[in-house]
Structure formats: C-alpha cells, structure tokens
N, C-alpha and C positions, 0 to 999 in steps of 0.2 A: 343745291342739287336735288334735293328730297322734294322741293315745292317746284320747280321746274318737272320734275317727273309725274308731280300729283295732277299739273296742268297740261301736261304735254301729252301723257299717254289716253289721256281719255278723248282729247281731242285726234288723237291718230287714230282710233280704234271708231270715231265717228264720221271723219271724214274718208276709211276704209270702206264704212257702209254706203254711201253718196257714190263714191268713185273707182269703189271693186265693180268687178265685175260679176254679173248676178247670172246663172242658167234656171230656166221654168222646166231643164229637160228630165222626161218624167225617169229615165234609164239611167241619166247621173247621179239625178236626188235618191238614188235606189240605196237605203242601207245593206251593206257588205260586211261581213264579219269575218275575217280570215280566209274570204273565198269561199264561203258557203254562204249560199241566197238565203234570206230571211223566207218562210213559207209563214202559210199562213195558220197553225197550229197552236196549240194551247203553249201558254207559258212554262209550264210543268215539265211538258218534252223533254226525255234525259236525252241524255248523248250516250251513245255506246260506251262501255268502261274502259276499253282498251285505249282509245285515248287517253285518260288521266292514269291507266298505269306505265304507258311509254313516257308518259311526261314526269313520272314518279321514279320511275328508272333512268328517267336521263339526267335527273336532278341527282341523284345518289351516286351516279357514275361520273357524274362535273363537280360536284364537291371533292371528287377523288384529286382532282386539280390542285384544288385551295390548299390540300394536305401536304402535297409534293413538291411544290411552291418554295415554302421556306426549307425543309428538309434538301431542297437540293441547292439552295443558296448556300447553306451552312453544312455541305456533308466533310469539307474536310476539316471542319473544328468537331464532328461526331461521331467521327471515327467509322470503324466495320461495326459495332455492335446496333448503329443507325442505321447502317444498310444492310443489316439481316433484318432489322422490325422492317424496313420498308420493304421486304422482299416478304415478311410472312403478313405487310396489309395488303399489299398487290395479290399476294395467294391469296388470302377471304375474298379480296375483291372479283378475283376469276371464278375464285368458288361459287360463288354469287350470280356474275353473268352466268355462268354453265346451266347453275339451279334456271336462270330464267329462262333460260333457250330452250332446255329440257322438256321445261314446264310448258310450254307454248301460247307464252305469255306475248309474245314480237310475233306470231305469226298471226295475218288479218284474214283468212281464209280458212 
C-alpha cells in the first residue's frame, strides 16, 4: 500500500499539472488575505489592535465552552455544590464582559 502511494501520488499531482486547468488572469492570481487586498506597503504595517483584542476576547469567552462541556455532562453525579461554582464562573465571566463593554474595547468608532 505504502509503495503504491510513493508511486501513485506523485504521478497524480503531475499529471494535475499537464491537465488542470491553468488562468494567466491577472484579478484571479491576485493574493487575498481574509478579504483584505494586499497594498503595496512596507512589511512592517501593523494592523489596528482592536483586531487581536476581539480575537483575544473571543478566545477567553470560547474556552468558556470547553469548561461547561463536561461540567454539564456530569452535573448530576456533582451535585448543587457544582452548580453554584459554575454559577460563581459564569458570574467572573460576566464580570468580565461588562469590564470589556465598559472599557470600549468592542466599540470600532
């Protein structure tokens, strides 16, 4: 199987070259990055911060998931004293958003 695939995929991935199909167009071949056109500026160009802090916020508030996941698979072998901790992570975790809404950290204007 292993020597059938050493021989097989390199020949698919050459005869893809031959018999794909190729465009010369100059609007296609345009690198796209997320929907934002490449310009033609230095390498160095930051990006506004607010970006990597809504992607930092939305990371902390989607791991809140992975936490409640098993906690609710197993809430009734954990009795109420499980579902008060998870009612006082939910409270930090509002506390949290509030802190950031406050802060005017989500507003882009």
């Amino acid at each position: 199987m292993i020597v059938i695939l050493v021989i097989l995929l390199p020949l698919l991935f050459h005869l893809s070259k031959f018999f794909g199909v190729s465009s010369d167009n100059v609007r296609k071949n345009e690198p796209i990055e997320g929907g934002i056109r490449l310009t033609h500026k230095d390498a160095f160009h930051g990006f506004n911060v607010k970006f990597f802090l809504v992607g930092i916020i939305f990371l902390i508030f989607d791991v809140e998931v992975l936490f409640m996941f098993p906690w609710a698979l197993n809430l009734r072998e954990l009795g109420f004293f499980a579902l008060m901790e998870m009612f006082t992570f939910l409270g930090l975790l509002l506390g949290g958003l509030i802190y950031v809404y406050k802060s005017g950290v989500l507003k882009w204007m």
